[in-house]
N, C-alpha and C positions, 0 to 999 in steps of 0.2 A: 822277596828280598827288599831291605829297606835301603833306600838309594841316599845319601846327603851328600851335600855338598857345603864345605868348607874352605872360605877364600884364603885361607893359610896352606894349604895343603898345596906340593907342589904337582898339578895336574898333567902329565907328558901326552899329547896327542900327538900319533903319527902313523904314516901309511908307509910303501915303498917309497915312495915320492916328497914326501914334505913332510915335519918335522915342528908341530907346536910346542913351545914351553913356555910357563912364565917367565914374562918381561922382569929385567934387573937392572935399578941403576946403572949399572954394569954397561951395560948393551950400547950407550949410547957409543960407544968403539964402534961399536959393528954398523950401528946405523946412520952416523953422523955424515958418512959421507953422500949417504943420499940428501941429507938437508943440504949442504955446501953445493952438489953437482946436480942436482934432481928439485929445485924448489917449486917447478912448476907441479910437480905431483899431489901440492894442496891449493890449488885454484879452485876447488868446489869446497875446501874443506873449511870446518868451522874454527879450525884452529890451525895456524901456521906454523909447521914445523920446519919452513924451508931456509933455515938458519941454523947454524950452530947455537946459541940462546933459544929458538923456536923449539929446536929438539928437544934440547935439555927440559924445556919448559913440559912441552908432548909427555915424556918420558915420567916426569916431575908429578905431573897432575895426572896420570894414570896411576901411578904407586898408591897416591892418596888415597883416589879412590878405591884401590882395591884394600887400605888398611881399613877404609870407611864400612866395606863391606855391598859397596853398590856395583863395583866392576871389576873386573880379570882378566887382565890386559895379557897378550901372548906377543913374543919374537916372531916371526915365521923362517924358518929354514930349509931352502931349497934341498933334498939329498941328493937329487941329479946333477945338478952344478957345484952341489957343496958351496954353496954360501947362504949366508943371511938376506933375506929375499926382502922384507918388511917388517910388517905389525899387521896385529887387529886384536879384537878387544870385547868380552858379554860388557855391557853396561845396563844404567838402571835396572839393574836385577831385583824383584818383589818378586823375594819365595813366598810370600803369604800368598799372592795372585798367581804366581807360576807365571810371570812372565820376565820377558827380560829385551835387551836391545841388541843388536849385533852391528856393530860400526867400528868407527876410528879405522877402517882397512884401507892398507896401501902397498904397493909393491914397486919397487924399481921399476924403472921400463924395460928393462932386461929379463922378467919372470912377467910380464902382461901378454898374456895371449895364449901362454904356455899350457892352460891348463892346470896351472899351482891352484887360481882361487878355487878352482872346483874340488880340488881336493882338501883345499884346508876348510870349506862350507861343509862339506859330506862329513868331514871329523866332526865337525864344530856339532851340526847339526844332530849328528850322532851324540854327541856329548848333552848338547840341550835336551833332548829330549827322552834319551835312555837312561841317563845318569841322572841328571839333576832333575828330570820327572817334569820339565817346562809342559806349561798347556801352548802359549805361543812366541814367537820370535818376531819382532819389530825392525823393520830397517828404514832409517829414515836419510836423504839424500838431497840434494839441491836437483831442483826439475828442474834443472837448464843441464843437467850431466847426464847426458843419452848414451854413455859408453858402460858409465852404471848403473842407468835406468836398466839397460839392457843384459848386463849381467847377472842382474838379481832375478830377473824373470825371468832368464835363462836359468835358473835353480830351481822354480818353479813356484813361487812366490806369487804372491796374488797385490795388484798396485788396490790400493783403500781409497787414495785420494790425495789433495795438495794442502798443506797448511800455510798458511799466505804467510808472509812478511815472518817467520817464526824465530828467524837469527841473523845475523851478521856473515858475511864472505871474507875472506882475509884484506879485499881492497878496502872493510867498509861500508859498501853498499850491502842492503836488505834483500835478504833470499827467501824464497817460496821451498819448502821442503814437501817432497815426494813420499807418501806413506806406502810402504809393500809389510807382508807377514807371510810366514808360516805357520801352520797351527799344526799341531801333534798331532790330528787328525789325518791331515796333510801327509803329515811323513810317512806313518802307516800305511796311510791307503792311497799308496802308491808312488807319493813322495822318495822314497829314500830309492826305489828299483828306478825311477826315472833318472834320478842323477846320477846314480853308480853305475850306470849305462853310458852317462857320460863323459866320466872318468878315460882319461889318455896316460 
């Protein structure tokens, strides 16, 4: 079966539990008020959404890239709560290489702890690597954020290493970024039964 992937096409991933689709101008309704009441939720992030302009901008520059063809930025939607939980996002995607990045992810503090990121990783990752045929998944991070150092290796991700001084923090100051991956190999052998065991 030949698998492609087309960043026009509208992709719906979901489980009982959670609910990805692509991101729409649109959206910033649903997600503005976490910039306004929630700004801390990008203090590791490379880009500040914790504004109404921050958002718009987030939202902005995700579209782009997905017309550009390098990223596929998704809502996330809680179905237990019935609301809009966050975002997250493939970026730098090279289908020549089969690889791609999985970032830009955030969630209210109201869906942190719940269980949501594991289910929208287990889609994702199910998507990456069944669908669009990925050899590996990239996630890169600020090493000073130990709540998502710990959640990515809680997926079962393997840390690569640190890239020193590689971007900017929203105060300004120069961050040191965290490299973790999955590889297709991974997911098969044994990857995908580890996490969906940890599915709640």
């Amino acid at each position: 079966m030949l698998y492609i992937f087309d960043p026009e096409t509208d992709y719906i991933l979901e489980d009982e539990h959670v609910l990805l689709r692509p991101l729409k101008i649109s959206d910033f309704e649903h997600l503005k008020t976490f910039a306004i009441n929630e700004p801390e939720l990008w203090t590791w992030s490379l880009h500040n959404a914790g504004s109404e302009t921050g958002m718009k901008q987030y939202i902005e520059k995700a579209l782009l890239a997905k017309e550009l063809g390098t990223a596929y930025p998704f809502i996330v939607f809680d179905k237990v709560k019935q609301q809009y939980a966050g975002a997250t996002r493939l970026y730098d995607i090279d289908l020549f290489n089969k690889c791609l990045s999985l970032g830009h992810t955030w969630y209210g503090k109201e869906f942190q702890g719940t269980g949501l990121n594991k289910h929208c990783k287990y889609l994702l990752f199910k998507f990456v690597f069944e669908q669009m045929r990925m050899e590996r998944v990239e996630f890169r991070l600020d090493s000073q954020n130990a709540r998502s150092m710990h959640a990515i290796k809680g997926l079962g991700c393997t840390f690569e290493g640190v890239l020193r001084s590689n971007g900017y923090r929203p105060d300004g100051s120069r961050r040191d970024s965290a490299v973790l991956s999955m590889l297709k190999q991974d997911w098969f052998e044994g990857g995908e039964e580890l996490l969906k065991a940890k599915l709640i």
